[in-house]
Structures are given as C-alpha cells and as structure tokens.
Steps between C-alpha positions, in 0.01 A plus 500: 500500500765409698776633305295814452508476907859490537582759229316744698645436825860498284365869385454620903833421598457102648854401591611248245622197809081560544429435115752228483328316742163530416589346141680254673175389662297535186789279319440250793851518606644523901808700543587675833615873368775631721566860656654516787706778611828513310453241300466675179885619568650212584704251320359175352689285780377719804145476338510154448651445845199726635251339291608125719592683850154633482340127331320698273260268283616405162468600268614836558485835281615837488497819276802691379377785275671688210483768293291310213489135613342335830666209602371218743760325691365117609683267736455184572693255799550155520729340793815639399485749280267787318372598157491790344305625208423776310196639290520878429261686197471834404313754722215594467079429567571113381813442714304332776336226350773416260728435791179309625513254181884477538531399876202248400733368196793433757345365722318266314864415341631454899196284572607148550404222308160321551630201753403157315228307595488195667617195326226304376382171717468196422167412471210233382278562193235269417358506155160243320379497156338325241627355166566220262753224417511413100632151447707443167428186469127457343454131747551717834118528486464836433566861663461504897386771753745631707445659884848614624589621856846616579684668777860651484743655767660781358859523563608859398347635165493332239553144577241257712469161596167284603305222426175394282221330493320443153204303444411423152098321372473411139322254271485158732777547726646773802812618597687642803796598543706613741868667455756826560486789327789768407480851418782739384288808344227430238690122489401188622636149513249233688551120559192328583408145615130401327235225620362458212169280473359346170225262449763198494751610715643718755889607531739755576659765226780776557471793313721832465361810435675758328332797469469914531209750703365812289360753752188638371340786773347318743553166365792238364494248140709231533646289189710210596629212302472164681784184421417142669867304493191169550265455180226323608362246254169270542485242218217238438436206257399743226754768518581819726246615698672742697853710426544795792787618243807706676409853394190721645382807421369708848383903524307578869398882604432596830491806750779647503743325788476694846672469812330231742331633848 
C-alpha cells in the first residue's frame, strides 16, 4: 500500500528530494537533505566548506540529477576532515527508494564498531551437591555418601580458585574434610585434609582430587579420581581388618554453580 502510495504521488509530479526522503524514513534512516541556494552549482570544496560554516548535521545529502541516472551525494565529517560518497541508479519511479537502501548500506558500513563490554569481574560462586566415593580396596568398608559444599573466586574466565568442605558417612565410620579447590575450565585439581573416624580409630588423611565438571542445563556431574600419598592400614590378631587403599572412585551432581549474593 505504501509503495502503491508513493507511485501515485511519483505520477502527480512530487519532487524527487520529497520521495527521497520519505523512503528514507520508511528505510529508518536520518540524513539531513541539503538545498540551499547555490549549492547545487558549486564545487565540492565550497559545498563541503558550506556544509561545516553552516554545522549542518551529519550526515548530509544532496541530489545531482542526470539525463538517465539520479545520483545521491552523502557526506559525512569527523574532526578534520569529510567523506564523500556516492550512490546514483537509473531514473525512473524506483529511483527513490533504491537510493534509500543504498544510503542505509553505507551507512551501516560507516557505523562504528559495537564498543566492547566491560571486562568481566571477579567474582564468588558457590556450588553443593550430592555423590559418592568408591573405595578400591574391598576392606575400606564399603561405598560412602558424599555432601560437598564449595565456593570459588573467579579470577577472569576460565580459571578459579576456592576452598571445600566435604563430608563423607558410610558403613561404621564418617569423614570430613576440609581443603582448596582449583578450577581452569571443566578441570579441577583439589587437595584435601580428611578426619576420618572408624570404629577403632580416628586420624588424619590427605587426599588430591583430580577431576573434570560436565555442564548439564541447569545442573553439573562431577567425576574425580581421588590418590591418598598415606594408606591407612588397621591390622588385628587374625588378619586385616581394615585397608583404606590409595585409589577412590568419586562422581557428585549438583545445581549448577551460581554467583554468591
């Protein structure tokens, strides 16, 4: 409808500057169309030169027309100097909003590039889940439950830093432990101290963690593999009762980690 619009008002004689710049509006585009007095005469310096005496808004556009072609003159100023561009087509009921499209396109080729966004902060992301530690050794008195809390401070994408706290309840005995954490993308590397508590005896164990974090929507799985440099051993009269073994199996899932309030 539009078009039908502006073929009709083409048919009773609209000037063209007119047509130009009611496609220019329909294209969404702002260019300040030029006719002073004289202007259409003069050279490209004195125009130019008129164009800042007079601190006319830029862009800037005039019309120079031929005998089969319109063309569309469009300046633009920075500091120190001025641009000048061209986009001419043939005459004719079209002319105006192809000149439209091709001020849009050079424009849109002037436009400066998005400015970057901030650089991402720093920031603390606290994370829990639920899971299990597998011993290897078949006297470690079975599987164990595991509760894990953790909190990391970001320090640029994709590494992190924090600490842990991982309390472990199995088959006649408890754990917790408490130790630092690092991240460097879906990796991990963890050293823990355990207090670990069995029916005989209570002691301390190290542990490292090595380990990587699968993102899965809202939530996070967690394999690690977990080394003790101390095997723990508990012997009586008639044999080995207890062997904690240096090797554990652990997968926890959780909600995915968030930033802490």
């Amino acid at each position: 409808m539009v078009r039908l619009v502006l073929s009709l008002v083409d048919f009773l004689g609209v000037p063209i500057e007119d047509r130009l710049q009611q496609e220019l509006q329909l294209a969404d585009v702002d260019v300040t169309m030029v006719e002073a007095e004289g202007f259409a005469v003069a050279s490209l310096e004195d125009r130019l030169a008129l164009l800042r005496e007079r601190e006319v808004a830029s862009p800037a556009a005039w019309i120079t027309l031929k005998e089969d072609t319109v063309q569309v003159s469009l300046a633009t100023f920075d500091s120190d100097r001025a641009n000048v561009r061209l986009v001419a087509v043939p005459s004719g009921p079209d002319a105006p909003a192809e000149l439209a499209l091709g001020i849009r396109e050079i424009l849109t080729q002037l436009a400066p590039p998005p400015l970057a966004g901030p650089e991402p902060r720093s920031s603390l992301h606290a994370s829990v889940g639920l899971g299990a530690v597998v011993p290897t050794q078949g006297l470690a008195l079975g599987p164990r439950l595991l509760l894990q809390a953790e909190g990391t401070w970001s320090l640029g994408s994709p590494a992190s830093i924090g600490g842990m706290l991982a309390v472990q309840l199995g088959r006649d005995q408890w754990r917790v432990g408490l130790g630092a954490v690092g991240r460097y993308g879906p990796g991990l590397v963890a050293a823990r101290l355990d207090v670990a508590r069995l029916p005989w005896v209570t002691w301390l164990q190290p542990r490292l963690d090595i380990g990587a974090t699968i993102t899965l929507s809202r939530f996070w799985a967690e394999p690690r593999l977990s080394w003790a440099p101390q095997r723990d051993i508990v012997q009586q009269r008639t044999g080995r009762i207890y062997d904690s073994g240096r090797i554990e199996f652990v997968i926890a899932i959780g909600l995915r980690q968030m930033p802490a309030r």
